[in-house]
C-alpha distance (Angstrom), angle and dihedral (degrees) to the residues before:
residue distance angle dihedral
X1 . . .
X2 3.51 . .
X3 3.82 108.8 .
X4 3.92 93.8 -174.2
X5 3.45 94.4 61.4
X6 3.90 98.2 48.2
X7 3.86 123.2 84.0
X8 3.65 105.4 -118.8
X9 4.32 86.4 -149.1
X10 4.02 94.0 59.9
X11 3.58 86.6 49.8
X12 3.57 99.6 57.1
X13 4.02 99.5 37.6
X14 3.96 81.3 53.5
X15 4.05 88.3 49.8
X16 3.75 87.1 50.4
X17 3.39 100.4 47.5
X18 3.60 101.5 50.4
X19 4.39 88.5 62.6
X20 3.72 82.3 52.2
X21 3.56 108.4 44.2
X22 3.97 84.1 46.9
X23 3.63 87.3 49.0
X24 3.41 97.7 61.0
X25 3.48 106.0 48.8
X26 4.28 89.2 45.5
X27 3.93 93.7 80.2
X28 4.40 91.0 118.3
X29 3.88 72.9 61.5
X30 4.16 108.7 60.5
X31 3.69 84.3 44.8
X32 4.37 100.0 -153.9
X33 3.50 87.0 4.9
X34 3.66 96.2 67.3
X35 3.68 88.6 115.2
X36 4.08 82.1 80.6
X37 4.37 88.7 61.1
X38 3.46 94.0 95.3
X39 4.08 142.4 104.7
X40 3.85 89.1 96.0
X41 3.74 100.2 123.4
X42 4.02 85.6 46.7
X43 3.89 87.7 45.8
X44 3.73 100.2 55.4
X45 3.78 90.4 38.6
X46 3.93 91.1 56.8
X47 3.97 86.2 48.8
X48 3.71 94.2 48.6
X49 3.53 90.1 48.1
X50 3.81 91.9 52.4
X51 3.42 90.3 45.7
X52 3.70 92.7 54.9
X53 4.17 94.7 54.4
X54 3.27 112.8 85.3
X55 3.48 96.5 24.0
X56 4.02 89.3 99.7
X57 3.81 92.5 58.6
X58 2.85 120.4 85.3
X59 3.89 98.1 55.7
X60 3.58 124.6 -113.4
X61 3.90 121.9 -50.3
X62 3.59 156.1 164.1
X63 3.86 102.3 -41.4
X64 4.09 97.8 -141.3
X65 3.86 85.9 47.2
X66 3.47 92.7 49.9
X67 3.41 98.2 50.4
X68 3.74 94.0 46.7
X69 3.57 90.6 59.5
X70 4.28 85.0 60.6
X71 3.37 92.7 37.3
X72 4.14 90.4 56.9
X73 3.78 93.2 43.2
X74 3.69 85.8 59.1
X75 3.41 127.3 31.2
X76 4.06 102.6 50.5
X77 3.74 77.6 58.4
X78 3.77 89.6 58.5
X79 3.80 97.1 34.3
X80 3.92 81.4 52.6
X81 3.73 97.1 50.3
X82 3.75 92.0 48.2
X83 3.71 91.8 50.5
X84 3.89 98.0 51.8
X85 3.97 90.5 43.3
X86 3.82 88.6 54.3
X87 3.83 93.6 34.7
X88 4.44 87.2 49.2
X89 4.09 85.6 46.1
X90 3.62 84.0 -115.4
X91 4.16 93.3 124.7
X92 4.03 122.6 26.7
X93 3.89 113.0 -125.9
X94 3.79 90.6 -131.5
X95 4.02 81.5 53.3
X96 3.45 93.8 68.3
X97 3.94 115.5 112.5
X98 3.66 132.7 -174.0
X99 4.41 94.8 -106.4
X100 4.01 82.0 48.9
X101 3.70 85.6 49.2
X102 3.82 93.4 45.1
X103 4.02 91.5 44.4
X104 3.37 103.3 -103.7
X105 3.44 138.1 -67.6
X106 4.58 93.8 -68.7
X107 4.00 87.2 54.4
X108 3.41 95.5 42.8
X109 3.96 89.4 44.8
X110 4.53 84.9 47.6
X111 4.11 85.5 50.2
X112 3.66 92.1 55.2
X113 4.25 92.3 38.0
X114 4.22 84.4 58.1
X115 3.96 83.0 58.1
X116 3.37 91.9 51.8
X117 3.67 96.5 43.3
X118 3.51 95.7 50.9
X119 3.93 92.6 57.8
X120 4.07 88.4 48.0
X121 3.69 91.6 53.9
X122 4.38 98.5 37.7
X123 3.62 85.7 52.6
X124 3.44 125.7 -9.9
X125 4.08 102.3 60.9
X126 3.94 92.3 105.4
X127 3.57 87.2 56.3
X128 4.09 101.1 39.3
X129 3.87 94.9 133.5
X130 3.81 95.0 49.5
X131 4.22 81.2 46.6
X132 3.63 76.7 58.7
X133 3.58 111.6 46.3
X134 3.55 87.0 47.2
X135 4.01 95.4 60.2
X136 4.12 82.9 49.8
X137 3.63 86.3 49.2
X138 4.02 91.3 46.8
X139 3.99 91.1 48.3
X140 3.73 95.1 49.7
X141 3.67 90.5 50.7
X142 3.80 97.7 46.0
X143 4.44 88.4 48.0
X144 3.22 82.7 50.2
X145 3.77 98.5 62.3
X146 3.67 92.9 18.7
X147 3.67 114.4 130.7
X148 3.76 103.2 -149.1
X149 4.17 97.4 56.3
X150 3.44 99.4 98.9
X151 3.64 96.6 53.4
X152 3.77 123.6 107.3
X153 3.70 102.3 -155.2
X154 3.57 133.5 141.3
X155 3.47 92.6 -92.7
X156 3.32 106.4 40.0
X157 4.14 120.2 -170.5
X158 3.53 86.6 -23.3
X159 4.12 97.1 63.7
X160 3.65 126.7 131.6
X161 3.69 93.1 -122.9
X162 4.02 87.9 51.6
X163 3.80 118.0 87.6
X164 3.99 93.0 -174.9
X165 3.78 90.5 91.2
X166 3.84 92.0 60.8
X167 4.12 91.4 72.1
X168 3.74 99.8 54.8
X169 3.73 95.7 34.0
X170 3.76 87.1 69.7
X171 4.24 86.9 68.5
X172 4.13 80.3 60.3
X173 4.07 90.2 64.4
X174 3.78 90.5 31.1
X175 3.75 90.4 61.7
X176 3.62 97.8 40.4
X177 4.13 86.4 52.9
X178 3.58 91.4 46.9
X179 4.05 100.8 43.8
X180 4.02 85.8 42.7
X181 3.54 88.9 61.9
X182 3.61 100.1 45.8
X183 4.21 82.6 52.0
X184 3.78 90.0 49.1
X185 4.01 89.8 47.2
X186 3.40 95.0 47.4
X187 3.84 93.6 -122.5
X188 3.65 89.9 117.8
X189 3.22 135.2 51.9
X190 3.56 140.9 167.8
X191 3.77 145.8 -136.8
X192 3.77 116.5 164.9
X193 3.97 113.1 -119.3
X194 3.90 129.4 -168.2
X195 3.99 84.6 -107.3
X196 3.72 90.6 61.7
X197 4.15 82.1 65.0
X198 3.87 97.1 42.2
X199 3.92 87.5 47.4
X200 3.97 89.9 51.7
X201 3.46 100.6 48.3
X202 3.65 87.8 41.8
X203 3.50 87.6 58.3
X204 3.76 97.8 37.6
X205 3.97 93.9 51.2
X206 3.86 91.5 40.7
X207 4.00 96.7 48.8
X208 4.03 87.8 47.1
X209 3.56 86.1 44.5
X210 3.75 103.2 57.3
X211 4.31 91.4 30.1
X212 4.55 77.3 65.7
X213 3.48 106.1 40.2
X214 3.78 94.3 49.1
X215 3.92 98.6 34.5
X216 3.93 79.6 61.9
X217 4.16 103.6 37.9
X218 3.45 115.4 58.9
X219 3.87 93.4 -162.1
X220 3.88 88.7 58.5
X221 4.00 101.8 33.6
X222 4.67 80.8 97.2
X223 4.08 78.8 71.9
X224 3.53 100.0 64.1
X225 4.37 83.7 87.4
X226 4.51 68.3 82.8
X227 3.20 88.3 81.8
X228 3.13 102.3 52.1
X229 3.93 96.1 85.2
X230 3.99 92.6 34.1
X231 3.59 83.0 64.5
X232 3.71 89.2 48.4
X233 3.70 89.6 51.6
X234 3.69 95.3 55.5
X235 3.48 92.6 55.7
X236 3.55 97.7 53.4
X237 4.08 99.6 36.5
X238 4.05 84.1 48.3
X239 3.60 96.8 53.2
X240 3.51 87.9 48.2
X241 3.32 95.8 48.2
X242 4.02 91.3 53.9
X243 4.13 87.6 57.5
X244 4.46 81.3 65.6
X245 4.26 115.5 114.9
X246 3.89 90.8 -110.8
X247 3.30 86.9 64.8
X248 3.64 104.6 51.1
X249 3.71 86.8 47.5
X250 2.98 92.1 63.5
X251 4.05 104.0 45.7
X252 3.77 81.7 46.2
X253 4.14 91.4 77.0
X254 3.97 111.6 77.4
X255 3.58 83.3 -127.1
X256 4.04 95.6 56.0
X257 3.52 92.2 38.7
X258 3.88 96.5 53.5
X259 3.54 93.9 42.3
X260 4.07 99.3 51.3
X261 4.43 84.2 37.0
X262 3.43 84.2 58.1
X263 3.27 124.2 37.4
X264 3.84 85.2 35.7
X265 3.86 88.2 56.7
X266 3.67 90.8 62.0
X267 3.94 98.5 56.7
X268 4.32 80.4 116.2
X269 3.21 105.1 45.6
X270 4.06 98.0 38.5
X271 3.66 84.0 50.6
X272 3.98 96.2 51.4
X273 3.65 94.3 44.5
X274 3.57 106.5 34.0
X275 4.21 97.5 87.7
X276 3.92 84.6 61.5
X277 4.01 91.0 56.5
X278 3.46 109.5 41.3
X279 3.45 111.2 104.8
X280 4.16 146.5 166.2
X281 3.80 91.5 -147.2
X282 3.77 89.9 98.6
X283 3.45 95.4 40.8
X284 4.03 95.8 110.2
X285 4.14 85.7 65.9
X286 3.99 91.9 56.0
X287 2.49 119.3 -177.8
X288 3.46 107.5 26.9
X289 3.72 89.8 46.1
X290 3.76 77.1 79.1
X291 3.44 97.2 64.7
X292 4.14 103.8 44.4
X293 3.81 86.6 48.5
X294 3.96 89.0 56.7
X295 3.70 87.0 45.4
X296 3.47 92.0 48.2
X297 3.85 98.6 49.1
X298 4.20 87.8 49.3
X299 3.53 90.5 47.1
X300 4.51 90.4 45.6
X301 4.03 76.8 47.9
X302 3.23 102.2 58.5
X303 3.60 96.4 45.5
X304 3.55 90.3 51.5
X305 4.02 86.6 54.5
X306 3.30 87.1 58.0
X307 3.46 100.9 51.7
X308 3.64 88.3 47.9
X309 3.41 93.0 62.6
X310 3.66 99.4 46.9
X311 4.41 86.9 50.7
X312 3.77 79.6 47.3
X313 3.89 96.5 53.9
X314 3.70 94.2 38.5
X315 3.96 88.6 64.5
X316 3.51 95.1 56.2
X317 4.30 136.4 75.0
X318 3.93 90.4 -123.0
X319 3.54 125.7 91.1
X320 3.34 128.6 -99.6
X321 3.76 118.7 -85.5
X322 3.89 107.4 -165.3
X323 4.22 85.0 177.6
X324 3.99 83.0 68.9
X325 3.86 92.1 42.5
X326 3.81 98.3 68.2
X327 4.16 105.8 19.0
X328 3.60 113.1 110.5
């Protein structure tokens, strides 16, 4: 692990967004308070954004070498979760479909966003805002005809059985691709202000905000496109926020470090094989069932990291390195 070379920001966004992707899918687990499992569209936003950040550099190359670098961070990872949830009894073999197979619907929406990404940055970079107001364009078109808008579910436009989100969530990676390569250029950089704070918790109260008035008023549920750039906002006034000296004094402790490396390192895996985990077994110790659930998942995650890295290994003409297999 080479702590110089790593952007202390990424880290933490990625730390944060595992607790909140976990969160959001652990509603069986508050019981009547599953009204508080939530943070998931912010979660996968934050992961698509750090997902998007160094994407931009390492220059342009060779597209099917490009792509097999994303396509061998992933899938052992996936391979590996699948393989400890059947191997735990967690997921019957003859279970197995082909979007389990794929990853799921989010990784197979990030494997299509590198395509995309790769065309922005080959030729499009001189034109990156017009890249932009194009995917605005593209998401105002598709709400507009988009079947789901009206509804006041739970969920809202953000739903697992509502594809809409997949079309604006792409801006989430292209910002992270473009601000990471203004960090890595050196034409940006950042030092947290008190505004970054405001603008978050602007954000953060105005996003919940519009997600609760129009979840419950069906003549207002059209306005939840609103929170669309709220979301946005969090992202970026977040990730700003994570650049701030209390930060960095903290990742400057071996213990802060490893912790945020860590956990932060499993966003994928804890991700892939949370759904398998998440359970109300527990519930009657709430809420510390809570916590040995999260626990659980990391500790499921890390395996599966591991395991990933040994499939990954196995494919190649090196030898093993088993120091590689279980480092953070």
């Amino acid at each position: 692990m080479d702590v110089k070379k790593r952007d202390i920001s990424i880290d933490i966004v990625k730390f944060i967004a595992v607790f909140l992707i976990i969160n959001s899918h652990a509603d069986i687990m508050y019981a009547k308070y599953s009204q508080l499992a939530t943070g998931g569209a912010i979660g996968d936003a934050l992961f698509l954004f750090c997902s998007g950040y160094t994407l931009f550099w390492g220059g342009t190359k060779r597209f099917d070498n490009w792509y097999k670098k994303r396509i061998n961070r992933i899938y052992p990872s996936i391979f590996a979760c699948l393989s400890v949830a059947i191997i735990l009894g967690y997921l019957p073999i003859n279970q197995l479909n082909i979007i389990e197979f794929l990853g799921g619907e989010f990784v197979i929406a990030i494997m299509c966003y590198y395509v995309l990404l790769y065309l922005v940055q080959k030729y499009c970079m001189k034109y990156f805002r017009q890249v932009v107001l194009f995917v605005i364009v593209a998401t105002l078109i598709a709400y507009y005809f988009f079947p789901y808008k009206y509804e006041t579910s739970s969920k809202g436009i953000y739903g697992i059985s509502t594809l809409f989100r997949w079309i604006p969530y792409f801006t989430m990676m292209l910002m992270g691709a473009w601000i990471g390569f203004k960090v890595k250029t050196g034409a940006l950089a950042i030092k947290t202000k008190w505004t970054d704070i405001a603008l978050l918790m602007l954000c953060f109260v105005t996003f919940y905000g519009i997600q609760f008035w129009a979840k419950r008023n069906l003549a207002v549920a059209p306005w939840q496109i609103l929170t669309l750039p709220c979301l946005t906002g969090i992202v970026y006034y977040l990730w700003r926020c994570c650049n701030a000296e209390y930060f960095k004094k903290i990742y400057s402790t071996n213990l802060g470090r490893n912790i945020i490396i860590l956990i932060g390192g499993l966003c994928l895996e804890s991700y892939l094989i949370q759904f398998y985990l998440i359970t109300d077994k527990l519930n009657w110790l709430f809420p510390l069932n809570l916590l040995i659930i999260v626990v659980y998942i990391l500790a499921a995650a890390y395996l599966c990291r591991c395991v990933a890295r040994v499939f990954s290994q196995t494919f190649r003409t090196e030898d093993y390195q088993w120091k590689k297999v279980f480092e953070l």
